[in-house]
C-alpha positions in Angstrom: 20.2 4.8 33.8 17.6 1.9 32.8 17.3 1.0 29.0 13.4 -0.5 28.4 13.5 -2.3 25.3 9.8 -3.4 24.0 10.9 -5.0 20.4 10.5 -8.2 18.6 13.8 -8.8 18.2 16.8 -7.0 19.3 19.9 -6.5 16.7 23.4 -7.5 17.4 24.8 -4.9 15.5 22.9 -2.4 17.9 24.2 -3.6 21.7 28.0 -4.2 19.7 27.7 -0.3 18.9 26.2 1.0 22.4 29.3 -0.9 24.0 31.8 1.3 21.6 30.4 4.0 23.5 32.0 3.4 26.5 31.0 6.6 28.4 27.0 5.4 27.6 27.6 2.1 28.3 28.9 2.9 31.6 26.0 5.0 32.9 23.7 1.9 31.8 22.7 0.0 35.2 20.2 -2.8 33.9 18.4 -3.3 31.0 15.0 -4.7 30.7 13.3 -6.2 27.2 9.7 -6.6 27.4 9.0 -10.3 25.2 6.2 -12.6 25.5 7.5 -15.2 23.3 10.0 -17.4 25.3 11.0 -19.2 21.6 12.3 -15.2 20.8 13.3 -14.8 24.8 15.9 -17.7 24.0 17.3 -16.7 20.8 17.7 -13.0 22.6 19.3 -14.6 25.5 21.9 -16.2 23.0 22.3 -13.2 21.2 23.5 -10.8 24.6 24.4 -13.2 26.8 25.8 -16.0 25.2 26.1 -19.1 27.4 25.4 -17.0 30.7 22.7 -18.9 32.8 19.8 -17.7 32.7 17.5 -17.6 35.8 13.8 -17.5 36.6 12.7 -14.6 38.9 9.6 -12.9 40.3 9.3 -10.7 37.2 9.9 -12.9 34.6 13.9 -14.2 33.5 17.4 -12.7 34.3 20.6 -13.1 32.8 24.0 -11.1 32.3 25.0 -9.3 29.1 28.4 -10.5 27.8 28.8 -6.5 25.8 28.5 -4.3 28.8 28.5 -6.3 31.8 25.0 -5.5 33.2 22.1 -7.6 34.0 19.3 -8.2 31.7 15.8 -9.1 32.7 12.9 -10.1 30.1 9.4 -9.2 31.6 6.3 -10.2 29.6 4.6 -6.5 29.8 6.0 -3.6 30.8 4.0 -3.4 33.8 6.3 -5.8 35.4 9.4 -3.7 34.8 10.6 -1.9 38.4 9.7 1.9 38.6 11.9 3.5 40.3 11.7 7.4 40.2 15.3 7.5 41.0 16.6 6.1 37.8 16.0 7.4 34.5 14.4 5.0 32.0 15.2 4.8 28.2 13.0 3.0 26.7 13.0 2.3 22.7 9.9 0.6 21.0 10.8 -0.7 17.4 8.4 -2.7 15.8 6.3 -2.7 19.2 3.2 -1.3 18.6 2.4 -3.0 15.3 2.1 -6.1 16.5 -0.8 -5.1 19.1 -4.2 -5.8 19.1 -6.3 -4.4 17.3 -10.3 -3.5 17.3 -11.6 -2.5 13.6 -15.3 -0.5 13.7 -17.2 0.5 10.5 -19.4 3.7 10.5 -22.8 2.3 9.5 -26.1 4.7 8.1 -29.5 4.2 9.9 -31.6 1.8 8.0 -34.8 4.2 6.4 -37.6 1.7 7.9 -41.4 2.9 7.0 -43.7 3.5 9.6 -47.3 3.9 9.6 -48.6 6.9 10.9 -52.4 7.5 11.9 -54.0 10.7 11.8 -57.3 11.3 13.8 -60.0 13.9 13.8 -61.7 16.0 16.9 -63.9 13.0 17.4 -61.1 10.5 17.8 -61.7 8.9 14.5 -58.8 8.4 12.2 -59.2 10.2 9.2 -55.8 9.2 6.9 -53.2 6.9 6.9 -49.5 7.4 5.7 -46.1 6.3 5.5 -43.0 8.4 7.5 -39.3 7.5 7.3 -38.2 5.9 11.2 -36.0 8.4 13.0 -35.6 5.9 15.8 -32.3 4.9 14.4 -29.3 7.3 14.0 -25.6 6.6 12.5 -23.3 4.1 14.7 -20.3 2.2 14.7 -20.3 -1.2 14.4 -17.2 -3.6 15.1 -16.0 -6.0 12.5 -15.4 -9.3 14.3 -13.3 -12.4 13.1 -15.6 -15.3 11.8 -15.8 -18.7 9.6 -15.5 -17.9 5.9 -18.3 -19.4 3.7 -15.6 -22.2 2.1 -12.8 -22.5 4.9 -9.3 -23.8 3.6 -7.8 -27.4 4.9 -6.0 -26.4 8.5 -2.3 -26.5 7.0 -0.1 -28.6 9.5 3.2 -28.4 7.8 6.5 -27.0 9.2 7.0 -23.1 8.7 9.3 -23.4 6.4 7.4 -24.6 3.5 4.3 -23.1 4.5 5.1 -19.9 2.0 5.2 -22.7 -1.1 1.9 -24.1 -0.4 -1.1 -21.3 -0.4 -4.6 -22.0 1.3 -7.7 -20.5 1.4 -8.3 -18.2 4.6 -10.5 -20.4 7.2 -11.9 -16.9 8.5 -12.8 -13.5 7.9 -14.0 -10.0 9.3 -17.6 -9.6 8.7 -19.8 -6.2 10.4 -21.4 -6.8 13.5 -25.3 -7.0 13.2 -25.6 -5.0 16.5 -23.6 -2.7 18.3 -20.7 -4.3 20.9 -19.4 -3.2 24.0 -16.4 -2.6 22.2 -18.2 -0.7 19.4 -20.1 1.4 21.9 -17.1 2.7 23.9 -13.6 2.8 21.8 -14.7 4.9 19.0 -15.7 7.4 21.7 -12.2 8.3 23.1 -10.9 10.5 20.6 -12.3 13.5 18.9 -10.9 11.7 15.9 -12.9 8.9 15.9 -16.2 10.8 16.2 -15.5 13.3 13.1 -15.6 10.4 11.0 -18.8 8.7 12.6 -20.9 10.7 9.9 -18.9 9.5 6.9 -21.2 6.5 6.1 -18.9 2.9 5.6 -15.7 4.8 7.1 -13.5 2.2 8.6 -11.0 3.0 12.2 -8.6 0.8 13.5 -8.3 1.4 16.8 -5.6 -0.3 19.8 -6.6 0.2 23.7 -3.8 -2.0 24.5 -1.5 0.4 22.2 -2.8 3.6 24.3 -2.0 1.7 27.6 1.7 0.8 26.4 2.1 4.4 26.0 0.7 5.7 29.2 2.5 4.1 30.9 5.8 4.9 29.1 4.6 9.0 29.6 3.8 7.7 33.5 7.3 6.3 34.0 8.9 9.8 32.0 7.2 12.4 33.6 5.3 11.0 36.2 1.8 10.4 36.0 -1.5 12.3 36.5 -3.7 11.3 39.2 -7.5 10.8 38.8 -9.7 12.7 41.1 -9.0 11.8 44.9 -6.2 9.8 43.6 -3.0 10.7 45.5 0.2 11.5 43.9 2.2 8.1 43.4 -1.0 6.3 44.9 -0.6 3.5 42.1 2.6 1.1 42.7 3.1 0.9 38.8 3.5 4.7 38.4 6.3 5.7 41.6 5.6 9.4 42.2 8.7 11.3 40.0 9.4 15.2 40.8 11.7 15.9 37.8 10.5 14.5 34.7 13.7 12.5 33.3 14.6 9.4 30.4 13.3 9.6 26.9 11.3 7.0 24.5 11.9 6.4 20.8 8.8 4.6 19.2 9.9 3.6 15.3 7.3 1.9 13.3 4.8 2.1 10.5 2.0 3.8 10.1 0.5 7.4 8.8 1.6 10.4 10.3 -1.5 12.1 11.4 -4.7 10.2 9.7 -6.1 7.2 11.3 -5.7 3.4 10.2 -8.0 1.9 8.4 -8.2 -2.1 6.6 -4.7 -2.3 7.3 -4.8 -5.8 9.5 -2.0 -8.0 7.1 -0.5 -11.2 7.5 3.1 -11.5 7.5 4.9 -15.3 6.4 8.0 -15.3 4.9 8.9 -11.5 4.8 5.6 -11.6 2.2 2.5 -10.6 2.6 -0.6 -12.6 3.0 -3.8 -13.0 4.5 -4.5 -12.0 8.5 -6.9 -15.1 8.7 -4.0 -17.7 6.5 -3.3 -20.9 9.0 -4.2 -19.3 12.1 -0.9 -19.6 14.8 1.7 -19.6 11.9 1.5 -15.9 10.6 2.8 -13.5 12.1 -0.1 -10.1 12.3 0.3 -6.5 11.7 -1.8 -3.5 11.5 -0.2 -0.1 10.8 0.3 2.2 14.0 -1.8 5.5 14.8 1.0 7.6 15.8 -1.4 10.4 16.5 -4.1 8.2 19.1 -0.7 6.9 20.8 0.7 10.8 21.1 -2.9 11.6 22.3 -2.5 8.8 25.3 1.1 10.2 26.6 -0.3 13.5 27.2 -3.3 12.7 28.8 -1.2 10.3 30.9 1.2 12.9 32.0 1.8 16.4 32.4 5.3 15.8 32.9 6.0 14.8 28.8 6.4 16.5 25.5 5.7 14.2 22.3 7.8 15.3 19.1 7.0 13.2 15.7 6.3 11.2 14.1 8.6 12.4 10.9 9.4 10.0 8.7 12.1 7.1 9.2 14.4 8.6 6.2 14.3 12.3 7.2 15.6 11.6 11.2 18.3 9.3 10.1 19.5 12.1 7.8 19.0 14.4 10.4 21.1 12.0 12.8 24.1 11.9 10.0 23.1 8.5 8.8 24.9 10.1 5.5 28.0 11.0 7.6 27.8 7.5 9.5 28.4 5.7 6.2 31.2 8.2 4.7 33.0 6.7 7.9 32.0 2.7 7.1 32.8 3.5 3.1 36.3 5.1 4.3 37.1 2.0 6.6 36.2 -0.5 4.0 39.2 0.8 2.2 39.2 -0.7 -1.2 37.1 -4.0 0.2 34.0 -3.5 -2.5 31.9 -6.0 -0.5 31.4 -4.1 2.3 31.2 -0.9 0.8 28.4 -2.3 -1.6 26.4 -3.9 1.3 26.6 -0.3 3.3 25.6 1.3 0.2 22.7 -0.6 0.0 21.6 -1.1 3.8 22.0 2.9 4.1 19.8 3.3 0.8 17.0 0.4 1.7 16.6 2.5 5.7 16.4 6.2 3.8 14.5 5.5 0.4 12.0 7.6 0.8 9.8 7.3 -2.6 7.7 4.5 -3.5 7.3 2.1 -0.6 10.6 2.9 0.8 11.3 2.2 4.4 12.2 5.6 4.7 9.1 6.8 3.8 6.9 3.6 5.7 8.3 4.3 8.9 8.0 6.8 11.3 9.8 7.8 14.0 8.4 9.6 17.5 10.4 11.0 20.8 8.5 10.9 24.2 10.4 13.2 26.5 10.2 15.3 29.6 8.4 18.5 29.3 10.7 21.6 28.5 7.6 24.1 26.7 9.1 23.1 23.6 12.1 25.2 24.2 14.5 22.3 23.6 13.5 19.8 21.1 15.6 15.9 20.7 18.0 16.2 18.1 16.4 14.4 14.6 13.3 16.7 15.4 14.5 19.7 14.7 17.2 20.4 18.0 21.1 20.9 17.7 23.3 18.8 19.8 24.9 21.1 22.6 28.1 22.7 22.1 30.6 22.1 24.9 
């Protein structure tokens, strides 16, 4: 078994508690964590590994986990992760797909230009003269592109750290396209849920290729992938032919359940919210996730998957015995009120699901090998197996 991890950042608390399990730790061969940022690559290294060495090789970096005794390799993109058909991949995405580009388009109404129009007689001779409304214009999308704002703020250069006390002005913002893109012209295109809302005048779509890809090629690497016409079976190197669909993906992060994104692009210093465009390189980005285009992608991309989700973060904890989980931690604490007041409030803050709750933000989504729906992942609606 292979565990893909495509995260941010990768929790203590969880690798301490796969390694309690000893029976899943032991079917775990290598793990893999797809990170770009070799500043967050460090601190992850230091985190599992400890002072293990940590090598440079042809896929990206290698070092050896200090909780399970495995190897772990970090790969900029998942495209660089080995695909073997023989080994089942696990791959869990948490806080991935948030933090991927985005395109944002704006449905815009056709302009109502007057024309003149010339009527003639028999004899060729024009006989009136009158104005008609242009039809050579119809609705489009137009892409909202990053540019200078009218009074751009001072470029900060201080240290992160402070950055949060001292407020600027945004040096940039999103203004609409005067013309139609490549971008503009294609994207909104893909999905029949794009084009329903081309006719709402000013409606505004988020919209991530890069997200679809991610998840292709998770639903390739599940349930093997489908080939384009004259394409072989397992012609591509990145998507090794599998003839039992087998692993599983977990995709947690924020976003709607079923409508599509729209002017969500944030800026995130601090754990506060700010502007996208505040001191470009020193904030981190978001944009909420459209759970429904990325469901959309792993089914086209295989016939071998099922997609369950997305329910909400606070009902699939309950559904996994979060409430049970922390009866345990409360009974262990014993009479230590510290402890049992910090898992009080970690349990409420992951399953508060009114107001703003994180329970209610996130959303969680299974990718798994096809079955007809006759055995759905337990936390969406299936019952552990009794033995």
């Amino acid at each position: 078994m292979r565990v893909y991890t495509i995260i941010h950042w990768v929790g203590l608390k969880a690798w301490q508690t796969i390694s309690n399990f000893r029976t899943l730790a032991s079917s775990i061969e290598s793990v893999y964590l797809v990170e770009a940022s070799p500043s967050l690559r460090e601190k992850q290294k230091t985190l599992l590994c400890g002072d293990a060495a940590m090598q440079e090789i042809n896929i990206g970096f290698r070092s050896q986990s200090k909780y399970f005794q495995v190897p772990i390799t970090w790969c900029e993109d998942i495209r660089f992760v080995p695909n073997d058909a023989s080994k089942s991949p696990f791959i869990i995405a948490h806080e991935f797909f948030d933090a991927l580009p985005i395109h944002a388009f704006q449905s815009v109404a056709p302009k109502q230009r007057q024309e003149q129009l010339a009527l003639t007689g028999l004899d060729g001779k024009p006989i009136q003269m009158r104005s008609v409304p242009s039809t050579s214009q119809t609705i489009q999308w137009r892409e909202l592109l990053v540019s200078t704002a009218p009074t751009p703020g001072s470029i900060a250069t201080e240290s992160r750290s402070s950055l949060s006390s001292k407020p600027s002005t945004p040096e940039f913002q999103l203004s609409l396209a005067k013309a139609s893109t490549p971008m503009s012209l294609v994207l909104p295109e893909t999905s029949s849920r794009y084009k329903a809302l081309k006719n709402q005048a000013d409606a505004v779509i988020e919209v991530s290729p890069e997200g679809r890809s991610y998840v292709s090629e998770i639903a390739k690497r599940i349930g093997g992938y489908v080939p384009t016409k004259g394409q072989p079976q397992g012609h591509s190197k990145n998507s090794a032919s599998r003839k039992t669909p087998s692993g599983a993906a977990l995709i947690i992060d924020y976003g709607p359940q079923s409508t599509i994104p729209t002017s969500t692009l944030r800026g995130i210093l601090a754990h506060s919210l700010v502007s996208p465009f505040l001191m470009p390189g020193k904030v981190d980005l978001s944009a909420d996730v459209d759970f429904m285009s990325l469901a959309e992608a792993a089914i086209e991309a295989s016939e071998g998957v099922e997609v369950h989700g997305p329910i909400e973060q606070g009902e699939w904890l309950e559904r996994m015995g979060v409430s049970e989980r922390a009866e345990m931690l409360i009974k262990a604490a014993r009479n230590d009120s510290a402890k049992i007041d910090a898992t009080t409030k970690a349990i409420r803050r992951l399953t508060e699901r009114s107001g703003g709750g994180m329970g209610r933000l996130y959303k969680v989504m299974a990718i798994v090998p096809e079955a007809q729906g006759k055995r759905r992942p337990v936390g969406f609606g299936g019952e552990l197996a009794q033995t």
